[in-house]
C-alpha positions as CSV (number, residue, x, y, z in Angstrom):
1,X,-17.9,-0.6,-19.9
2,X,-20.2,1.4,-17.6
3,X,-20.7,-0.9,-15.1
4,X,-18.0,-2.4,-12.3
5,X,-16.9,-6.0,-13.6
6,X,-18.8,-9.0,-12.3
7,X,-15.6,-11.2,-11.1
8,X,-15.0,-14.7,-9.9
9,X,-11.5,-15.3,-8.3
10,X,-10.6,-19.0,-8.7
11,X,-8.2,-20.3,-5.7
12,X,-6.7,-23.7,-4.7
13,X,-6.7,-22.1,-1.3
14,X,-8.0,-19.7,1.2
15,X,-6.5,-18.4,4.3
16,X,-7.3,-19.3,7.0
17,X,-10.0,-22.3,5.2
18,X,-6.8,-23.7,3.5
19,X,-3.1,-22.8,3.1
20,X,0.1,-23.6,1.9
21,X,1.9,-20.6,0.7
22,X,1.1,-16.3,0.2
23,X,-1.5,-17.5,-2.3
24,X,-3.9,-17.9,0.6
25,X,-3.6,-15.1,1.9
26,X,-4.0,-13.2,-1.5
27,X,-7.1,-14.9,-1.6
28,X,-8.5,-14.1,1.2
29,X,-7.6,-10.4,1.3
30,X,-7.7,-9.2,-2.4
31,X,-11.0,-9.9,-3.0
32,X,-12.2,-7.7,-0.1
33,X,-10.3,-4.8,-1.0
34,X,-12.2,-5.4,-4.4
35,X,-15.6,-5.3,-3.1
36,X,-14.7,-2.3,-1.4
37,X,-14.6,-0.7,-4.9
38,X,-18.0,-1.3,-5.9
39,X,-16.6,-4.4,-7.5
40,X,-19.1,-7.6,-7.1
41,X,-16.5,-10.6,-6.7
42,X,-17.3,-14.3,-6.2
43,X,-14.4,-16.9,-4.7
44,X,-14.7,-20.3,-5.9
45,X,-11.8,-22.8,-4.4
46,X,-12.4,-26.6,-3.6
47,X,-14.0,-27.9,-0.5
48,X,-11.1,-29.7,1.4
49,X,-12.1,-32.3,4.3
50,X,-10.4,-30.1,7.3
51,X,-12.4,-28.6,10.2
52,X,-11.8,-25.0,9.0
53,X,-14.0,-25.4,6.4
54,X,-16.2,-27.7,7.8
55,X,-17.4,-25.5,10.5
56,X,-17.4,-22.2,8.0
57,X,-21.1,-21.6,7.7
58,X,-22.4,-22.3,4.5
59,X,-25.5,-24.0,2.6
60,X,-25.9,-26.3,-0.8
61,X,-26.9,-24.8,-3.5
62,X,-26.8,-27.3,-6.1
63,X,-26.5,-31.0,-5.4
64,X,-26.2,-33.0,-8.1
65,X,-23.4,-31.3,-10.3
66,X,-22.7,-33.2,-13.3
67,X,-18.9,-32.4,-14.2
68,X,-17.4,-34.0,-17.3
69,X,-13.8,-35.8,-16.6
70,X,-12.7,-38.1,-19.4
71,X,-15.1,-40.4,-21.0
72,X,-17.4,-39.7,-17.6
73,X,-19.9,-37.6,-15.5
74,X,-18.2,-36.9,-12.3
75,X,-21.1,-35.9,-9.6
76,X,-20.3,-32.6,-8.0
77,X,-22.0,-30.4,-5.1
78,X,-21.6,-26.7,-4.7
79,X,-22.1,-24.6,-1.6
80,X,-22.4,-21.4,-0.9
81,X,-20.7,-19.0,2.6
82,X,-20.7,-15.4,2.8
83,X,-17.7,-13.5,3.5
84,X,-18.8,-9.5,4.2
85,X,-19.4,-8.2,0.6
86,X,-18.0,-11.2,-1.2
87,X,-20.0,-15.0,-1.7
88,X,-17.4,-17.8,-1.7
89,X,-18.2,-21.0,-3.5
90,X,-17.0,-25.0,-1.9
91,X,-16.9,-27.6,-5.4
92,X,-17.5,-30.6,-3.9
93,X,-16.6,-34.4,-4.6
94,X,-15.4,-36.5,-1.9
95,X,-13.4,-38.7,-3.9
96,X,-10.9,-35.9,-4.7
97,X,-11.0,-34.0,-1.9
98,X,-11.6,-35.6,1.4
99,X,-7.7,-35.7,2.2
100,X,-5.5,-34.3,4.9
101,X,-3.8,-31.7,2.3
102,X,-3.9,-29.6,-0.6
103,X,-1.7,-31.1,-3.2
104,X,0.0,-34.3,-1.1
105,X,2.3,-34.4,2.1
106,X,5.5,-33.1,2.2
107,X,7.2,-35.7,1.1
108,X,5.1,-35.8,-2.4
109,X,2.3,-34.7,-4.1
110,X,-1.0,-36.6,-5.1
111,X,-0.8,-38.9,-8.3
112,X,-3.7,-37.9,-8.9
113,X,-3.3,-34.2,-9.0
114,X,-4.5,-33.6,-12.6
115,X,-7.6,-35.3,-12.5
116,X,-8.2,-33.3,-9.1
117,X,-8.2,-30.2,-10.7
118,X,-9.2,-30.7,-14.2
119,X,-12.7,-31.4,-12.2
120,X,-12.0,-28.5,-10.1
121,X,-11.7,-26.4,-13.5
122,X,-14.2,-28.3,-15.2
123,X,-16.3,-27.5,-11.6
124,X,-16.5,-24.1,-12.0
125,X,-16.8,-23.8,-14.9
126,X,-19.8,-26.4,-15.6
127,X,-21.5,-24.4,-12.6
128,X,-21.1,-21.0,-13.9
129,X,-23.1,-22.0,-16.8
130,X,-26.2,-23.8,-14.9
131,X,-26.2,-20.8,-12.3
132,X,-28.1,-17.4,-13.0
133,X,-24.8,-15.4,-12.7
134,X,-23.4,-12.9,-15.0
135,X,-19.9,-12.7,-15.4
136,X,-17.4,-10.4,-16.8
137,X,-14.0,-11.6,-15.9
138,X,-12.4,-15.0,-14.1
139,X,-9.5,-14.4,-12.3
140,X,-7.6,-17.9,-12.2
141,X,-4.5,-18.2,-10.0
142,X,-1.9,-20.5,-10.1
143,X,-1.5,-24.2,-11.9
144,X,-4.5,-25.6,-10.4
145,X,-6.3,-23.0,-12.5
146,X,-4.5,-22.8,-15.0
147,X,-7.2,-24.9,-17.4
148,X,-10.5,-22.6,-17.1
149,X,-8.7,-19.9,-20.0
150,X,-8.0,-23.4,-21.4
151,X,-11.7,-24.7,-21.8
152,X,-13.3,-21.2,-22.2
153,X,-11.8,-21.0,-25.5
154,X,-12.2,-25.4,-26.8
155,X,-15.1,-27.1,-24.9
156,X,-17.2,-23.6,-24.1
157,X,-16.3,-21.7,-27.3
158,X,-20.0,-21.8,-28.4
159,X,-22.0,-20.9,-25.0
160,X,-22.9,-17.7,-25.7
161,X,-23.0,-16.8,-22.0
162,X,-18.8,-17.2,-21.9
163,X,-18.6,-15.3,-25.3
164,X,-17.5,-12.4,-23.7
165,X,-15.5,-13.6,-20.5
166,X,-11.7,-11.7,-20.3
167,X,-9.4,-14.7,-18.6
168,X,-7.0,-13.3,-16.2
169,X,-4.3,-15.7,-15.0
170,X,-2.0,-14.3,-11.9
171,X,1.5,-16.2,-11.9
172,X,2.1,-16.5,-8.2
173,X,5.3,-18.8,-8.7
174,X,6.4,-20.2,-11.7
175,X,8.3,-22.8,-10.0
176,X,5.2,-25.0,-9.8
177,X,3.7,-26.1,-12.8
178,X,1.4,-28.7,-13.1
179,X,3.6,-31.1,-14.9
180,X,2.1,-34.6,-15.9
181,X,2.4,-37.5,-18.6
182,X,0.6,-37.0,-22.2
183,X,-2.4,-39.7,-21.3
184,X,-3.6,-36.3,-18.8
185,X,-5.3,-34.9,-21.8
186,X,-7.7,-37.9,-22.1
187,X,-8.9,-36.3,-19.1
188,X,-9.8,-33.4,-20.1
189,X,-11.7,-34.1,-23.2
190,X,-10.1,-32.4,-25.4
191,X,-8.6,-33.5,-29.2
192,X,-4.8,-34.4,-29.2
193,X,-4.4,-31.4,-31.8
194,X,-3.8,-29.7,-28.8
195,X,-1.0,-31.6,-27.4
196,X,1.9,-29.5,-29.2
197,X,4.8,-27.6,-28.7
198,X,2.6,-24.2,-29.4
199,X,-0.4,-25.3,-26.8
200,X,-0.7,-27.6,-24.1
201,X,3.0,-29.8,-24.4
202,X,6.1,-28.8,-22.6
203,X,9.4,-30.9,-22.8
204,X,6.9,-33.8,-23.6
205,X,4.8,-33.2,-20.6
206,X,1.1,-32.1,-20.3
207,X,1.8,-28.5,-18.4
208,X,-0.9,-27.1,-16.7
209,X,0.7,-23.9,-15.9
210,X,1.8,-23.2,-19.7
211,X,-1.5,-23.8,-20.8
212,X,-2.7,-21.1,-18.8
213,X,0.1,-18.8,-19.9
214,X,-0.9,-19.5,-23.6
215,X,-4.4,-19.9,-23.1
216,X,-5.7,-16.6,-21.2
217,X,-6.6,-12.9,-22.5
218,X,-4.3,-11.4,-19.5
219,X,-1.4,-12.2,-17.4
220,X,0.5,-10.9,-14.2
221,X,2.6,-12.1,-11.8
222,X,3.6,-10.3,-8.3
223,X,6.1,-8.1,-8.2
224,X,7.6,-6.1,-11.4
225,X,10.9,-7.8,-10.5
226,X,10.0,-11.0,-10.5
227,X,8.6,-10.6,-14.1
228,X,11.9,-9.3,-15.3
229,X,13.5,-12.3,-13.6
230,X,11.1,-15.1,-15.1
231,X,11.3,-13.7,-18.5
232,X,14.9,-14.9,-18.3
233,X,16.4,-18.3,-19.1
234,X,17.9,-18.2,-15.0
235,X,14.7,-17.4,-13.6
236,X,12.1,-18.8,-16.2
237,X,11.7,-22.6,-14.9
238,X,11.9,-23.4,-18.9
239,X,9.4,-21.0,-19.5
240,X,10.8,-17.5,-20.7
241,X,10.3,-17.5,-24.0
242,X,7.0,-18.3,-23.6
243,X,6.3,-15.5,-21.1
244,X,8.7,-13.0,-23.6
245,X,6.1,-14.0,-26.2
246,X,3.0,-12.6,-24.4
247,X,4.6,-9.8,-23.0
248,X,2.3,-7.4,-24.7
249,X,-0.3,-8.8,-22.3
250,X,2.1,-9.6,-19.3
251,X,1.6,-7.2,-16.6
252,X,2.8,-7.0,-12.8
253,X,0.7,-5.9,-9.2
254,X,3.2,-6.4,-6.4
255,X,1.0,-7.9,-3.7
256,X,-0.3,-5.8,-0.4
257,X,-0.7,-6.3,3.1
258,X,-3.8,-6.5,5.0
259,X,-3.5,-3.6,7.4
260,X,-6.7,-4.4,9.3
261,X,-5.2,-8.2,10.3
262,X,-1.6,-6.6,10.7
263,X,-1.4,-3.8,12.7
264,X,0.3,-3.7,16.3
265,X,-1.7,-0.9,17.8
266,X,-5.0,-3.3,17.4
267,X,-3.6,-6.9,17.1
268,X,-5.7,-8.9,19.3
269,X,-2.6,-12.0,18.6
270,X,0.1,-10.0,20.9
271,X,0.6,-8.7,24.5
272,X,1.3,-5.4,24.1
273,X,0.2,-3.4,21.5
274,X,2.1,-0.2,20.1
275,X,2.7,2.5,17.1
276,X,5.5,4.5,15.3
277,X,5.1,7.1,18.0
278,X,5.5,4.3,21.2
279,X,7.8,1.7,20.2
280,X,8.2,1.0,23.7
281,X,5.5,-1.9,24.6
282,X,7.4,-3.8,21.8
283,X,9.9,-5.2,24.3
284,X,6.6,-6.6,25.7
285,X,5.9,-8.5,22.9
286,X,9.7,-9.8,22.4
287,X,9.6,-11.3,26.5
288,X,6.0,-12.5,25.6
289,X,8.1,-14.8,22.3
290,X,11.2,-15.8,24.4
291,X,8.4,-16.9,27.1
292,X,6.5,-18.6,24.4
293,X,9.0,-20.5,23.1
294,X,11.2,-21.7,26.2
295,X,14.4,-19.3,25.3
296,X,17.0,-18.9,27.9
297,X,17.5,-15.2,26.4
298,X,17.9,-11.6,28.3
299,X,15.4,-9.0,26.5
300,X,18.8,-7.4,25.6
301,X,19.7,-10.1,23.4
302,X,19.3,-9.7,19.5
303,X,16.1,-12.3,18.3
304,X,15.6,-13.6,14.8
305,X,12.3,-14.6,14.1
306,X,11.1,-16.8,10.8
307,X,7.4,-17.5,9.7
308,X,7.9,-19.7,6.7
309,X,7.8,-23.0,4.8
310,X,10.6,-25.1,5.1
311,X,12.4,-25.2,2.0
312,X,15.7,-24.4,-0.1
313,X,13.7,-21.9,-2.4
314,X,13.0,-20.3,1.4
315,X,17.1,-20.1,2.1
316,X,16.6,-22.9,4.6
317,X,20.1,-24.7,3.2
318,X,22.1,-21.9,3.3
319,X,20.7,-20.9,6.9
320,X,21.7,-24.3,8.0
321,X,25.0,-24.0,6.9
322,X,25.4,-20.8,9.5
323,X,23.4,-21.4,12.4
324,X,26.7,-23.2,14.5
325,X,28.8,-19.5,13.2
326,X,25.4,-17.8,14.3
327,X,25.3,-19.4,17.7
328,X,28.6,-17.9,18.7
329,X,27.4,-14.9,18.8
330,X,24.8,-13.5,21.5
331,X,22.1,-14.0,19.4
332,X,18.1,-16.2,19.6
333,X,16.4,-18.1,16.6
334,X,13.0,-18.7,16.6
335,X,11.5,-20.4,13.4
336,X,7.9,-21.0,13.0
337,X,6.6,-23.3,9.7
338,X,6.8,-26.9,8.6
339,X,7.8,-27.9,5.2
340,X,10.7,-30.8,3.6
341,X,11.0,-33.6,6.3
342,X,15.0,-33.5,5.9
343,X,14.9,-29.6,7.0
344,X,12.3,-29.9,9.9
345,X,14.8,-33.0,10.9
346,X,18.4,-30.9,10.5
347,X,16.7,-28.3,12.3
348,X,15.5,-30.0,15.3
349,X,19.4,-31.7,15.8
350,X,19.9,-27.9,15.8
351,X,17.7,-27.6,18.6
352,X,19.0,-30.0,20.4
353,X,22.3,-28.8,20.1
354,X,21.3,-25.1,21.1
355,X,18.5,-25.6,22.9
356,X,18.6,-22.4,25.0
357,X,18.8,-20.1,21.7
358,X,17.1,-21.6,19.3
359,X,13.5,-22.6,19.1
360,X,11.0,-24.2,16.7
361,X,7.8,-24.8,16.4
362,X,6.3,-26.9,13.3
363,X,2.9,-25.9,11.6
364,X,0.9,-23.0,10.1
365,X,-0.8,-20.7,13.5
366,X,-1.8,-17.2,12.7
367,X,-2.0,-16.2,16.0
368,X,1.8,-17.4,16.8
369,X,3.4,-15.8,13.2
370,X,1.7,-12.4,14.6
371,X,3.7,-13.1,18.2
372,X,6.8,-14.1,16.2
373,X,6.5,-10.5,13.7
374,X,5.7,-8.7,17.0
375,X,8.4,-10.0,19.2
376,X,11.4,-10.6,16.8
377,X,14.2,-8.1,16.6
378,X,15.1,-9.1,13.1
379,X,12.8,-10.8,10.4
380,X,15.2,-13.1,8.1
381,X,13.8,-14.0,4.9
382,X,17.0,-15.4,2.7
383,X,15.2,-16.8,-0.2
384,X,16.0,-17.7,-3.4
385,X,13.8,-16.8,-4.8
386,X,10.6,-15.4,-3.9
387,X,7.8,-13.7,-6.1
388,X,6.4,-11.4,-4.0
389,X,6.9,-11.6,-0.1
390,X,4.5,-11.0,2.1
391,X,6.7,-11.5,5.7
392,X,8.9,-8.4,4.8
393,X,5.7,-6.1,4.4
394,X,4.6,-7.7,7.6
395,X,7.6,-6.9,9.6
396,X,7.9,-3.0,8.4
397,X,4.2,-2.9,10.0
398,X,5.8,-4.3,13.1
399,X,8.8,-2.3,13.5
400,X,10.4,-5.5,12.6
401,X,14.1,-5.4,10.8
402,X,13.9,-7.3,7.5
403,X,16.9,-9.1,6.6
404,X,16.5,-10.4,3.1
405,X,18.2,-11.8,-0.1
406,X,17.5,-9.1,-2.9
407,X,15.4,-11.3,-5.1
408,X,11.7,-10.5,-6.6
409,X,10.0,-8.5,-4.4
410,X,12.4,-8.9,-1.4
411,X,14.6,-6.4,-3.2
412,X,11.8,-4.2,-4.6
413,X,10.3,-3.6,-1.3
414,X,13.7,-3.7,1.5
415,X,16.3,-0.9,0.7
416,X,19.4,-1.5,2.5
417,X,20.4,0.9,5.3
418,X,23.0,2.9,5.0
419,X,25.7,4.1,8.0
420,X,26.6,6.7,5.5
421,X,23.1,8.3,4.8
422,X,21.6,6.5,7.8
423,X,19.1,6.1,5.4
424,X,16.8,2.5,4.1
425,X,14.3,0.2,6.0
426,X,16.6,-3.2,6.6
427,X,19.7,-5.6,5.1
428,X,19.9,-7.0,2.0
429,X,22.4,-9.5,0.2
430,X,22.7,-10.3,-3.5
431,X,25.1,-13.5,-3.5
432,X,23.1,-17.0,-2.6
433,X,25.9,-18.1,-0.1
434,X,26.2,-18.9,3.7
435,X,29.1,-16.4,3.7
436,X,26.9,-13.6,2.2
437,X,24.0,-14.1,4.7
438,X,26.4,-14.4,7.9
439,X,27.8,-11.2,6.7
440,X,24.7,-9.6,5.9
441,X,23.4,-10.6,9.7
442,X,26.5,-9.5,11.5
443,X,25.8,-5.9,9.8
444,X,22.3,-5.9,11.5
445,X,23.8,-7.4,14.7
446,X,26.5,-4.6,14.8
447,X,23.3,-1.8,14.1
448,X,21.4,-3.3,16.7
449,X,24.1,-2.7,19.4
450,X,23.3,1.2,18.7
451,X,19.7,2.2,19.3
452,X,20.3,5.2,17.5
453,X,20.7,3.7,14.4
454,X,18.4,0.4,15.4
455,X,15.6,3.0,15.8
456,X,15.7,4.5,12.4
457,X,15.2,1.6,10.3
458,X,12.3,0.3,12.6
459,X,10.3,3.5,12.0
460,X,11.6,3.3,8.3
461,X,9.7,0.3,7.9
462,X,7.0,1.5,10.2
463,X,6.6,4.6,7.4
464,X,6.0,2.4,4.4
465,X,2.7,1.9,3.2
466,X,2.3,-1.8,1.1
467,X,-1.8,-2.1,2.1
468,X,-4.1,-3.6,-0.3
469,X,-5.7,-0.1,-1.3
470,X,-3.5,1.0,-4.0
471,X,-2.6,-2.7,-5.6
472,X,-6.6,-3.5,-5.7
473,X,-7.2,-0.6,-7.7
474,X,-4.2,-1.6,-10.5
475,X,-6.3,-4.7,-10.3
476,X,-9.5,-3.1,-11.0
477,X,-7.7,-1.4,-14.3
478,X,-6.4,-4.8,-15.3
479,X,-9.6,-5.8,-15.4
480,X,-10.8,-3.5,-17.8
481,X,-7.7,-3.9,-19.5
482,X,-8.8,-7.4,-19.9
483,X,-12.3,-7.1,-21.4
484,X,-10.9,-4.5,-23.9
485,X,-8.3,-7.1,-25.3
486,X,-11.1,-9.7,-24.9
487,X,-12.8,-7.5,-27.3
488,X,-9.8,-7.0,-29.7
489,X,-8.8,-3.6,-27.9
């Protein structure tokens, strides 16, 4: 192919427009790094009620969008913003998304949830053919997705302007699925041929995320570790095999950071900004956070910072079961996310028992994870799982010391430092236990007490390089990659 591929990402979110997990900010950065290439991308993600959107400047392009959803035409609008060299795309329909979250509040998600994205799919898909736009390659990302590979090849099989589309389908968490009762596929239109084993069933269910699995020209997930660990029957949510049987077309980009947003010598979030060669404003930044947050804490005193949902796949059990062992020792907490009602609850008694060394503060603010990566001693991530990780590539850029569980690409990315070699970047455990994380955190505590040592690993991490550059050029290749096995390469 001579020319650069004509792409269109497809995102249920956006950072900052709408977020719930890294997927947002994938969205939001890839693509650039993209169009850097020469590559002309398009973004395409609903248009959720919330002011972030709402005030993102952006016109109508096409009002009356008529998107099929069951026996019905569903009226849809599309707008169009600009984002630098990129266009991003709003589908439109207040019925299924004028609400005050992505897939439901914490406690559940929307019933509704497959008929809110089959037209989402359906959206795109429906406008794509109506619009003067060529198009090589659609990216699709997650569940919510997961159905465009799906109709390309049943209800658009004969447009000869999607003959030649290459589906790629990026598995950001296979944990999430898309699960919901056989009467789903009335939705979609399509023939209940298709409801089998080999196709669009799973354990009886109408899977979303399987379909897309089956369903599209190319896959990859995140990190090369976490496709060995979901090809496995441990690790696979129930869908291993299916993964081992696509494996010829299973591929893996580990995720970058956006060195532009995350860099201390320019971060406009922080109070003192500083570099590998003058760590020393950094202490700034860490009495900026214990200010910030109302800690009774000397500048001398170890801090743990968190930016993260609230959740058991996040280590949040496990953490709970340590924090009253943690608290004996001359150490602060600060933990900045929301997520599972129970957690944000046990964690607030914990505040109230500690309130001098630990502090909390509930909901998604850029500007506060940046004072948080800045100001933190130690960056605990003690997941258990996690895909990809973007936190640990943000704290290396920080000077940050990443204490992780060595899982995905928390153990490709953090190599555990060494008294012997004085060698490795931060602290890693294997074993999912309470006792393994205490111990794993009163090895950093004891490196911290001797700057020596303390200093090496921060300028380890400072050294690495995870930016967007090199991963967006693997994905320009699996692009290509994609059209040549669209054409039977």
């Amino acid at each position: 192919m001579s020319h650069k591929p004509r792409v269109i990402y497809v995102s249920p979110e956006f950072s900052p427009l709408a977020k719930s997990g890294e997927l947002a900010d994938v969205a939001a950065t890839l693509p650039k790094y993209l169009s850097s290439l020469g590559i002309e991308i398009s973004i395409f993600m609903p248009k959720y009620r919330n002011p972030e959107i709402e005030s993102f400047p952006k016109e109508l392009v096409m009002r009356d969008l008529m998107v099929p959803v069951g026996g019905e035409k569903v009226k849809a609008s599309v707008y169009k913003g600009e984002l630098g060299k990129h266009d991003i795309y709003f589908i439109d329909n207040p019925k299924y998304f004028w609400r005050d979250y992505i897939y439901g509040p914490g406690k559940g998600e929307y019933l509704d949830n497959d008929e809110r994205f089959i037209f989402f799919n359906r959206g795109v898909l429906e406008f794509l053919l109506k619009a003067k736009m060529h198009v090589d390659i659609i990216h699709c990302n997650n569940w919510p997705t997961a159905l465009i590979p799906v109709f390309l090849r049943t209800h658009y099989s004969k447009k000869s302007k999607f003959k030649n589309i290459a589906t790629v389908f990026t598995l950001h968490n296979v944990a999430y699925q898309g699960e919901f009762p056989p009467e789903t596929l009335a939705l979609t239109g399509l023939n209940w041929n298709y409801f089998n084993p080999k196709q669009l069933s799973f354990n009886g269910r109408f899977n979303f995320l399987k379909a897309g699995v089956i369903f599209s020209d190319v896959l990859n997930t995140v990190s090369s570790a976490y496709k060995r660990e979901i090809q496995t029957e441990k690790h696979g949510f129930g869908l291993h095999k299916i993964l081992n049987n696509r494996r010829d077309v299973f591929f893996s980009i580990r995720n970058g950071l956006d060195y532009e947003m995350w860099n201390p010598e320019t971060d406009p979030y922080i109070v003192a900004n500083y570099s590998l060669s003058d760590l020393k404003p950094k202490k700034k930044c860490k009495r900026d956070l214990i200010k910030e947050f109302g800690l009774s804490l000397s500048v001398k005193t170890p801090l743990i910072g968190m930016v993260s949902y609230m959740s058991s796949q996040k280590g949040f059990d496990i953490l709970l079961e340590t924090v009253d062992e943690l608290m004996k020792m001359d150490v602060g907490l600060v933990i900045l996310g929301k997520g599972h009602e129970e957690y944000e609850n046990q964690f607030l008694d914990m505040q109230k028992k500690y309130p001098r060394k630990i502090a909390l503060e509930f909901g998604v603010n850029p500007g506060l994870a940046h004072k948080v990566v800045a100001g933190a001693d130690i960056f605990l991530i003690p997941s258990l799982y996690e895909p990809c990780g973007l936190n640990q590539l943000c704290s290396f850029r920080y000077g940050t010391v990443p204490v992780v569980r060595a899982t995905g690409g928390l153990g490709e990315t953090v190599k555990p430092f060494s008294l012997k070699t004085l060698k490795g970047n931060g602290f890693v455990f294997k074993e999912y236990s309470p006792q393994a994380l205490l111990t794993t955190i009163k090895k950093a505590l004891s490196c911290y007490k001797k700057p020596d040592h303390w200093q090496k690993i921060m300028k380890a991490g400072l050294r690495e390089n995870f930016s967007w550059d090199a991963a967006a050029r693997k994905y320009a290749r699996l692009y290509q990659n994609a059209l040549e096995i669209k054409r039977g390469g």
